[in-house]
Every structure is written in C-alpha cells, then in structure tokens.
N, C-alpha and C positions, 0 to 999 in steps of 0.2 A: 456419461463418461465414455473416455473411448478407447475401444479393443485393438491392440495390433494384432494383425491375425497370423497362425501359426501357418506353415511350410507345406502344404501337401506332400504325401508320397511322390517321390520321383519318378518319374515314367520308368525306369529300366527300372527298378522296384520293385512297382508293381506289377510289370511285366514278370518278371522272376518268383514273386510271390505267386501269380495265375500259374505260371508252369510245375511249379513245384506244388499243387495242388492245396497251396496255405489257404488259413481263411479270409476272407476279404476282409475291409476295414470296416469296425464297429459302424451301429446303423446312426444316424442322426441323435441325439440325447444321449446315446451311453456313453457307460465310464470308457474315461482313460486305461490304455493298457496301463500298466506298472512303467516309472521310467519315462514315460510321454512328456515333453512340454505343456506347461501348463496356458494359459494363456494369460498374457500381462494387460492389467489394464492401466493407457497412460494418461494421465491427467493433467490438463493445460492449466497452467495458472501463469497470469498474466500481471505485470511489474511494470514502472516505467523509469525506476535509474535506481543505482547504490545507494543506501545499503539494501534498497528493498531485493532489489533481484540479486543480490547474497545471500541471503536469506532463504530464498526461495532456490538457490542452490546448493546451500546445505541439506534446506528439506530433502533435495532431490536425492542426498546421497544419504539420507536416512530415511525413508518413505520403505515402509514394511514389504513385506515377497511378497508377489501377485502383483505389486504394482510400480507404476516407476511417474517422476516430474518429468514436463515439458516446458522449461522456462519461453514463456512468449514474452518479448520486449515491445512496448509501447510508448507513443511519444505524449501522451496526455492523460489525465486521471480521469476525463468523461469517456474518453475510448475504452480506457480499462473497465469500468464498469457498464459501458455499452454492448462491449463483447462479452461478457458474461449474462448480462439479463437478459440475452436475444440467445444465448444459450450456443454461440460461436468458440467459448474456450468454457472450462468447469470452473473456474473461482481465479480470485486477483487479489494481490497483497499487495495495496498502494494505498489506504486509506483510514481514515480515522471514522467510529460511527456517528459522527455529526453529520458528515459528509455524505457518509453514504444515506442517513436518512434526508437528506437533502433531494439526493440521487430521487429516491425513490418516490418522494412528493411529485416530484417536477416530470417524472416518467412512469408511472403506475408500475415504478419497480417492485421486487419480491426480492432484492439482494438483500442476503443476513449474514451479520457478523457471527461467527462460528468460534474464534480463536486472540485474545489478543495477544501480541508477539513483542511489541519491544516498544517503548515509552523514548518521546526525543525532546530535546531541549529547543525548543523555539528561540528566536533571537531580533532584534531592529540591528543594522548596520547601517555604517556612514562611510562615504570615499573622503570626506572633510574632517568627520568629525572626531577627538579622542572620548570624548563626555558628553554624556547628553544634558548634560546642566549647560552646556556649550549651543542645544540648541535655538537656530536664532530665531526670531517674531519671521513671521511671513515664511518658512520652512516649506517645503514641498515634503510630504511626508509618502513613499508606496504603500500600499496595504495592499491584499488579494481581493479580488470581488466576486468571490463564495461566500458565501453569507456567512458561514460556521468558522470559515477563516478570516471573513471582517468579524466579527467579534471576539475572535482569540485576539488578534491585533489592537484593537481600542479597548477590551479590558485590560490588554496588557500597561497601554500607556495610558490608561485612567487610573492603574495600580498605583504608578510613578509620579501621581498628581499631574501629566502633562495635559489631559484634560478633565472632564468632568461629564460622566454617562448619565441618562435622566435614570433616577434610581427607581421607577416603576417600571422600567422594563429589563429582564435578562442580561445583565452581559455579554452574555454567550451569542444571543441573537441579537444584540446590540448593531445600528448602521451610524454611519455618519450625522445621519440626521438625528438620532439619539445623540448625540454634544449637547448637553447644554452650557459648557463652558472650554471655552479656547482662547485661554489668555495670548497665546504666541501670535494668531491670529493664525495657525496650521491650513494649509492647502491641501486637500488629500489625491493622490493620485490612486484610483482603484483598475486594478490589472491582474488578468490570472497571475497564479504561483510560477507557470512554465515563464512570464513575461519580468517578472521581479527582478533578476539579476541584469539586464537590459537596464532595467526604471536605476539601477544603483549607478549606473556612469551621472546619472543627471539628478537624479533626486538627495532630498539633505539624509534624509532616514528611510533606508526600508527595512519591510519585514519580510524573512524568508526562511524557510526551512533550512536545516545542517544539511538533508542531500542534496540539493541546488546550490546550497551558495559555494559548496565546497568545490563548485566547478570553478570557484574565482581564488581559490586556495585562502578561504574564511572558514572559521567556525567558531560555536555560540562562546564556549572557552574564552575563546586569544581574543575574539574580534566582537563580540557580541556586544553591544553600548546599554541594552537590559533584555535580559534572558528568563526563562519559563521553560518550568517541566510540570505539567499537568497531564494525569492518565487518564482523564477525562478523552485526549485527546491522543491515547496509544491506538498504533499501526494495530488492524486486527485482517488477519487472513476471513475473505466475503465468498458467499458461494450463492447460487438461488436458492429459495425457500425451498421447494419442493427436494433438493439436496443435502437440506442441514442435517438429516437424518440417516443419510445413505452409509453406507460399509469405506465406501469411497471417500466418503468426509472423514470417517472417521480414523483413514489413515492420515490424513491431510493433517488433520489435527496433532494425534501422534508424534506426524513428520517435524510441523511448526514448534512446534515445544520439547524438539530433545534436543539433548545433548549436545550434538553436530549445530544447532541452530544458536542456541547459549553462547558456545565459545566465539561466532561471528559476532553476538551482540557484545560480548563480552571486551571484546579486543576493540570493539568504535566506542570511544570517548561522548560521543555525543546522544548516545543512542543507550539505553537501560533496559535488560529483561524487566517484560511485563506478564512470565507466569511463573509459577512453580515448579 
C-alpha cells in the first residue's frame, strides 16, 4: 500500500524552534506529538468503466480515517488485473471470480477475491432483431472469447433451447466446440467484451454486459432479447494473496460494502447489491 508522506517542518520553523532553545523533532520511530498529522495511507484500485468506477468512488468517500481511494481508470480487464499482480496499484474492482481464476491459471497469479459487491443482469442484443424466436438459420451470433464469459454466453442460449451443450462437460466452461446441436445452423463470432458493441453494428445477436452496452444507450431491461442474473458471476473487489489479510484490505472491504456503495447499486436498475 502506499504512504503519502507528511509536510516537514518549515525552515523558518525550525529555525525559530533552534533560537528559542525548543526541543528538536522527535527521533526516528517515536510518537507523534499530540495534534500531529497522522499519515494517510492511499490505496489504488483500479476499474475500467461505470458502474464499476462508481462504485469505487463511493468507496472513496466511505474508506475509514487513516486512509483514502485512488480511482485508477483502465481501458481493459487484463491490464486491470496485470497491474495489480505485478503489484503497480493495490486491488481492482472490474471482475467476476471466474475470470479472475482464469487470470491466474494463465499468469501464475496470486489475485483473490476479498469482497463481492454488486450482481448484474447479462443480456444477447440485436440491431434487427425484436424476438429471438425471430432469430434466422445462418445467424452470426458475438459471444466474448474468455472462456468463463464463452460459457455464461452458450449456457445462456442452451437455456433458451437455441442450442444444445454436450451435457458431460460444465457449462460454465462450456466452448463452441461443446455444441452438439445447432439447428439454426449459428456462426459464432468470438471477440473480447471491450470489442462486442463494434460486433453489434454487424452481428444478428450479441452478448454483452449492462456497462458496455449502455455506451449504445441499451440495457438488459428495455433491450435485452434473453437476459441472466446469476451471482455466480457478481463484480467482487481482487487484491493479491499476500494482502487479503492486511489492515488495508480490511478497510477496502468496509469501504465496498457500505452504505455510500448500496445507494450507487441501488439507484442502477441493472446492477443488484450482492452483500449484506
């Protein structure tokens, strides 16, 4: 975590303390006089769009004395979690623990979920389409190509009977090649989350988060053609392992789960407190 550092004595100061015969400044390790500035510890946590970094702005303004948030903005969900396991910011609120245990296979990560914060409503949309009973044979379909978000995506449209998953393997970890039935005869387009709202000028269906797509003035509600809320897959504030324990965490935690944070989840339709 990290210190902003307090003010030194002012030269004319201490000038005037030496003439006036005062005692000089405590030695290295002792107390504070009475009245001293204490020193603040501030803590980066890093987001990459609304409502996450709301969220992590409310924290900011509920995070207990001694310490204060640093919202870092980021433009991807692997940078946010790259800069925390290289130990570059202290924790990031942009992910679900599929994802991050994903993260951590693929990089000999140590990031751990600490907190989870708020539960969101998944959604497929179409620029054609009003029904997905409307959708045609031959379809270009977007899905994400994270593995923990290709298989939220095709459980969700195996739910709908629009395919059929081989039932010996996961859903959850479910890929394309797990299909064993595609009566439409479905074409899947696979592209990150940050590249989905692009894939929607061209594609019949994609799937995409409420805080992306809402860049297109959509959400799971009004626009959503079949929608999912599973907390399997709620936002959890990540820090590294060797931090889940720290004093630091423990206000982070605090922070994420009051009050201040609620009434942000509270007030996004799309988005459901996922603590107590």
């Amino acid at each position: 975590m990290r210190l902003t550092s307090t003010r030194a004595l002012a030269p004319a100061l201490a000038a005037a303390l030496l003439l006036t015969g005062c005692a000089a400044q405590p030695a290295p390790g002792a107390a504070q006089p009475s009245g001293a500035p204490a020193e603040t510890v501030t803590i980066e946590v890093a987001a990459v769009t609304a409502p996450m970094t709301d969220v992590v702005l409310a924290a900011a303004d509920a995070i207990g004395e001694g310490y204060e948030i640093e919202l870092v903005e980021v433009s991807d969900y692997v940078t946010a979690n790259t800069i925390v396991n290289d130990g570059d910011v202290d924790a990031n609120f942009s992910q679900h623990v599929p994802y991050m245990e994903l993260f951590n296979e693929a990089n000999d990560g140590t990031l751990t979920a600490v907190q989870p914060v708020y539960n969101f409503v998944i959604a497929f949309y179409s620029k054609t389409l009003d029904d997905i009973a409307a959708l045609p044979t031959g379809a270009t379909v977007a899905i994400p190509d994270d593995a923990s978000n290709t298989g939220r995506a095709l459980k969700l449209l195996a739910s709908e009977g629009i395919v059929t998953l081989d039932p010996a393997v996961d859903p959850y970890a479910s890929t394309v090649d797990d299909i064993t039935e595609n009566p439409k005869d479905l074409e899947f387009l696979q592209v990150p989350i940050s590249s989905l709202n692009a894939a929607y000028e061209e594609a019949d269906l994609v799937f995409q988060w409420p805080s992306h797509i809402a860049a297109l003035g959509l959400n799971p509600d009004d626009d959503g053609l079949i929608t999912e809320l599973d907390d399997t897959f709620a936002l959890h504030l990540v820090v590294r392992g060797e931090e889940a324990d720290s004093d630091a965490t423990a206000a982070l935690i605090d922070a994420f789960s009051s009050d201040a944070v609620r009434e942000v989840i509270e007030a996004n339709p799309t988005i459901e407190v996922a603590f107590d």
